[in-house]
C-alpha positions in Angstrom: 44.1 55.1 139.3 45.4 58.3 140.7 49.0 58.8 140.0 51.0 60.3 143.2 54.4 60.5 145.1 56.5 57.2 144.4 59.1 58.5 146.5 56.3 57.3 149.5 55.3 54.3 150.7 51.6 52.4 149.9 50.4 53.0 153.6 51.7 56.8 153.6 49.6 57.0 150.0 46.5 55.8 151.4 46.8 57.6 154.4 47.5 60.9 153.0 44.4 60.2 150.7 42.3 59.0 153.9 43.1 62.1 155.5 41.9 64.3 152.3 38.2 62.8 153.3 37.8 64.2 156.3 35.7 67.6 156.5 35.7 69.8 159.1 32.9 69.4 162.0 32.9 65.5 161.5 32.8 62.8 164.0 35.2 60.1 162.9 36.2 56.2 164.2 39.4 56.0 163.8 40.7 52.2 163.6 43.8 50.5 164.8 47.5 49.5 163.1 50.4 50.5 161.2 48.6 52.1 158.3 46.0 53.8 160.1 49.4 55.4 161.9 49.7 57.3 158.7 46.2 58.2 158.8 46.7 59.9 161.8 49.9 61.0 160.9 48.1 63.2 157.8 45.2 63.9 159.7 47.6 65.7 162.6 48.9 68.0 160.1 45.8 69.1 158.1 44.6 69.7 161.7 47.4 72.0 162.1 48.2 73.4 159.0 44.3 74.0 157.7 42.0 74.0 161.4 40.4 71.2 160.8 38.1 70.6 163.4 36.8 66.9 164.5 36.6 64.3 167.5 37.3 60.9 167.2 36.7 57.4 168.6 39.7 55.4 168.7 39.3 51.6 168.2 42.0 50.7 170.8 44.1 52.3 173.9 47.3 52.6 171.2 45.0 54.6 168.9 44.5 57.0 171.9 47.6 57.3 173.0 48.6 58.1 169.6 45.8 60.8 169.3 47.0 62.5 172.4 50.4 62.6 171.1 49.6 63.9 168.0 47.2 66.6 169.1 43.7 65.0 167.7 40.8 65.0 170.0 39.2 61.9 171.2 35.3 61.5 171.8 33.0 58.3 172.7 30.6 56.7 171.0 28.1 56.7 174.2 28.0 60.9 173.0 28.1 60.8 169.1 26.9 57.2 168.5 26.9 57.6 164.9 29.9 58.9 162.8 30.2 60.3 159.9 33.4 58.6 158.6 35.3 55.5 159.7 39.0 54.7 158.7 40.1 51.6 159.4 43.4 49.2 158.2 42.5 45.3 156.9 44.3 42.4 157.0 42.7 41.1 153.7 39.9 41.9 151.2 38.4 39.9 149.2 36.2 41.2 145.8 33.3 41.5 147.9 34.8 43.8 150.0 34.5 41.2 153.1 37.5 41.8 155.4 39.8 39.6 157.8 40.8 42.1 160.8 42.2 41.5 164.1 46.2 41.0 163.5 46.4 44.0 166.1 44.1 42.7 168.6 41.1 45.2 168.2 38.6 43.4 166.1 36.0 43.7 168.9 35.9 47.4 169.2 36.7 47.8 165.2 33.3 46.3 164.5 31.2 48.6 167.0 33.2 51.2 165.4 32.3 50.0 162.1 29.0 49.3 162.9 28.2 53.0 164.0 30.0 54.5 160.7 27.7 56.1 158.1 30.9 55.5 155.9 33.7 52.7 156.1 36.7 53.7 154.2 39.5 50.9 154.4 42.6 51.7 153.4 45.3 48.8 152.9 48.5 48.2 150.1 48.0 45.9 147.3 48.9 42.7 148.5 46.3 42.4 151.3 43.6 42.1 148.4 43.4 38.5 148.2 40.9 35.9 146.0 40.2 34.0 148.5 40.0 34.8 152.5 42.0 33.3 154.8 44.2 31.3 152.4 47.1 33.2 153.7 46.3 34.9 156.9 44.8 33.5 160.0 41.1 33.9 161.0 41.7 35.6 164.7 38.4 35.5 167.1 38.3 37.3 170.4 37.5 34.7 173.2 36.5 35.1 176.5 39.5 33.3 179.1 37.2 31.8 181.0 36.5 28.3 179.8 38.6 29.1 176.4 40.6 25.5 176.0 36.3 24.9 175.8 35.6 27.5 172.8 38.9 26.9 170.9 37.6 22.8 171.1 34.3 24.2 169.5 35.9 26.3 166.8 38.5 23.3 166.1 35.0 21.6 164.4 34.6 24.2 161.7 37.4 22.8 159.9 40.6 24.9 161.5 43.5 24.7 163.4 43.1 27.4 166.5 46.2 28.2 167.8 46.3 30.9 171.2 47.7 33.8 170.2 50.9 34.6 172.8 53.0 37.3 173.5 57.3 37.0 173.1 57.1 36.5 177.1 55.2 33.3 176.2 52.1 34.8 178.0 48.2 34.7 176.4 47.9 38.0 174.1 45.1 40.4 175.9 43.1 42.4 174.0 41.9 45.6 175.6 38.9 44.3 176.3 40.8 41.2 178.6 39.7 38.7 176.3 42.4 36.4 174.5 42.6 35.7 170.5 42.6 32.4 169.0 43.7 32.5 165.0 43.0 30.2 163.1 44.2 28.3 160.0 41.8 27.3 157.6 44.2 25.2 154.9 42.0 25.7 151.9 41.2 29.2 152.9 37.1 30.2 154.0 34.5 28.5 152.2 30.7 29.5 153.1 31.9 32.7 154.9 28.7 34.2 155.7 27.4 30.8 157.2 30.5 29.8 158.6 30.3 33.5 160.7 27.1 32.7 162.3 28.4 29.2 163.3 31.2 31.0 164.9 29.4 33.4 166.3 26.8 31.0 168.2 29.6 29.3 170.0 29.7 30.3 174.1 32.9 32.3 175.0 33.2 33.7 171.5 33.1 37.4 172.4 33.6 38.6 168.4 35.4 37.1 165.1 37.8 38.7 162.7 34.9 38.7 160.0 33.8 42.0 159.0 31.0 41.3 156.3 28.7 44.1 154.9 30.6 46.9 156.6 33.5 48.2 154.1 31.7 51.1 151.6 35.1 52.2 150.0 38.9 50.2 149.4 42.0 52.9 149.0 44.8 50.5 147.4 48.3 52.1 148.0 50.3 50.4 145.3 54.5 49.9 145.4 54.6 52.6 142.5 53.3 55.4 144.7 49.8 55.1 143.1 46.3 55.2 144.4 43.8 52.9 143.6 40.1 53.5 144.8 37.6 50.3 145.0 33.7 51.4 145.2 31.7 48.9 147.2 29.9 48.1 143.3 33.0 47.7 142.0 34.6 43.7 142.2 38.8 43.9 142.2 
């Protein structure tokens, strides 16, 4: 445990302590949501303050938009097709480091992301470290429209409730990608997770699920007390 500012806030912790991983000359994905904001935020200024130079991918079009605002310059994975570090938010984490991601709506371009990372670092605050996945937060999967009342029929049989995820103007939620994201609610939380992922991932119209297993190599835990806790990929929470 690395004791720190308790004056700041568990997402500004690990983001401040993201941003301290990042050497100059790398190639980084750079993921999508509120704490990754303060990744970005910390990154900006040890761009500024200390000429750090790097490219990034960004996960989404709000990642951009928030790289072009805050000076950081943005690259593509079809030129640098592996990076050198990833930093990405979670939704939950269990002890195997298996993630749930998608509450923003990017888990599709999170997992290429991931996927091309020589290094995952996740950074999340304590309470989205869970026992059990999915006992609390919904499982989203990214669906094609076309045919989709079909696909959320499909997933229904895996033991859930999907529900369509919509927008406050009552309208289907698009992802970048134009796809739509059904969530759903697993009551006793997921069983069988690696099995119950390539059942998912078989079904037509299912473009990519909220699953992220085998692709987390580090957890940064920002605690309420200003502290840092860092989880090794051998090391069980």
């Amino acid at each position: 445990m690395v004791p720190l500012n308790p004056q700041k806030s568990a997402k500004e912790v690990v983001g401040e302590a993201a941003a301290a991983l990042v050497e100059s000359g790398m190639i980084l994905g750079l993921g999508t949501g509120t704490t990754v904001d303060y990744f970005l935020t910390a990154l900006a200024g040890r761009i500024q303050s200390q000429g750090l130079v790097i490219k990034g991918v960004a996960t989404s079009m709000a990642t951009a938009e928030q790289c072009e605002k805050l000076g950081i310059e943005i690259t593509t994975l079809a030129d640098h097709p592996e990076l050198d570090l990833v930093v990405d938010g979670a939704d939950e984490v269990d002890g195997q480091f298996r993630l749930i991601k998608g509450g923003g709506g990017a888990l599709l371009r999170e997992k290429i992301v991931a996927a091309a990372g020589r290094k995952v670092v996740i950074i999340v605050s304590s309470d989205k470290l869970v026992e059990r996945l999915g006992a609390t937060f919904l499982l989203p999967i990214e669906v094609m429209p076309f045919g989709y009342f079909a696909t959320l029929e499909k997933v229904a049989r895996h033991g859930c409730q999907p529900f369509l995820r919509m927008t406050e103007d009552d309208e289907p939620f698009l992802t970048d990608n134009g796809n739509y994201i059904i969530d759903c609610k697993f009551p006793q939380g997921l069983e069988q997770i690696e099995s119950l992922h390539a059942s998912l991932s078989q079904i037509p119209g299912v473009a990519e699920i909220g699953l992220f297993i085998g692709l987390c190599d580090q957890v940064l835990e920002g605690c309420a007390d200003g502290t840092l806790v860092v989880h090794e990929k051998n090391e069980l929470f």
